[in-house]
C-alpha positions in Angstrom: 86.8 105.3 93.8 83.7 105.1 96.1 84.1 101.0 95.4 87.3 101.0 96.9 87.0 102.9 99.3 83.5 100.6 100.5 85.2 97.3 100.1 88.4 98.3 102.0 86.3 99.6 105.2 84.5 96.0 104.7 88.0 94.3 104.3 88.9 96.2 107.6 85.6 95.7 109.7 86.0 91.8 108.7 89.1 91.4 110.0 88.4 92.8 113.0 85.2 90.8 113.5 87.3 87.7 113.3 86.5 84.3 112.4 83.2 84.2 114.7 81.3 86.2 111.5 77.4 87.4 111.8 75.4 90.7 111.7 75.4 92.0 114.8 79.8 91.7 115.0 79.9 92.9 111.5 77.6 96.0 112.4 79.5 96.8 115.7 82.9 96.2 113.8 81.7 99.1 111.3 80.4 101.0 113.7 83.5 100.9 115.8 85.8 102.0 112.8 88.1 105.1 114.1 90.8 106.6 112.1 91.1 104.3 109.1 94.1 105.7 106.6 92.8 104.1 103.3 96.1 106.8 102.2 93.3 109.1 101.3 94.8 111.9 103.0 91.4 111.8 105.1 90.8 109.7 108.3 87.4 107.4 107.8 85.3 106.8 111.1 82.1 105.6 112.0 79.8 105.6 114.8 76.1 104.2 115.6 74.9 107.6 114.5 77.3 108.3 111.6 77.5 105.4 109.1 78.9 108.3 106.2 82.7 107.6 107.1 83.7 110.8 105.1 82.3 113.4 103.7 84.6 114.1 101.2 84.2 113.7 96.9 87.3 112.5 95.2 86.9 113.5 91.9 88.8 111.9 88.5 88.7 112.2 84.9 90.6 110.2 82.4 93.3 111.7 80.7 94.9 111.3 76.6 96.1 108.1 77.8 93.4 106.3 79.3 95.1 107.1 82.7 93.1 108.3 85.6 94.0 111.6 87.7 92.6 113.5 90.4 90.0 116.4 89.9 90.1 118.7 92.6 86.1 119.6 93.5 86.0 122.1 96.2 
């Protein structure tokens, strides 16, 4: 889960650098992230300070059928 959740903030942050792509755009375009709905259920933001985006474990388990489904942690 935690991959998809880092490469969809990257997917996000790319597109919003544009087509003019190094470091320093990439960084700010992270940094910048407010409210992203990954459909979570949980808003992911980012600031100069905060580069966590969520707090939050999702847990999962495999089921009988190779299946995976939520574990609820807290």
């Amino acid at each position: 889960m935690e991959g998809f959740v880092a490469a969809n903030i990257l997917i996000d942050a790319l597109k919003r650098t544009g087509p003019q792509l190094d470091t320093e755009r990439l960084v700010d375009a992270l940094e910048s992230t407010r409210n992203l709905d990954l459909g979570l259920g949980v808003p992911l933001n980012f600031g100069r300070s905060d580069h966590q985006a969520s707090h939050k474990i999702w847990g999962t388990a495999l089921d009988e059928a190779g299946r995976f489904q939520p574990v609820e942690l807290e």
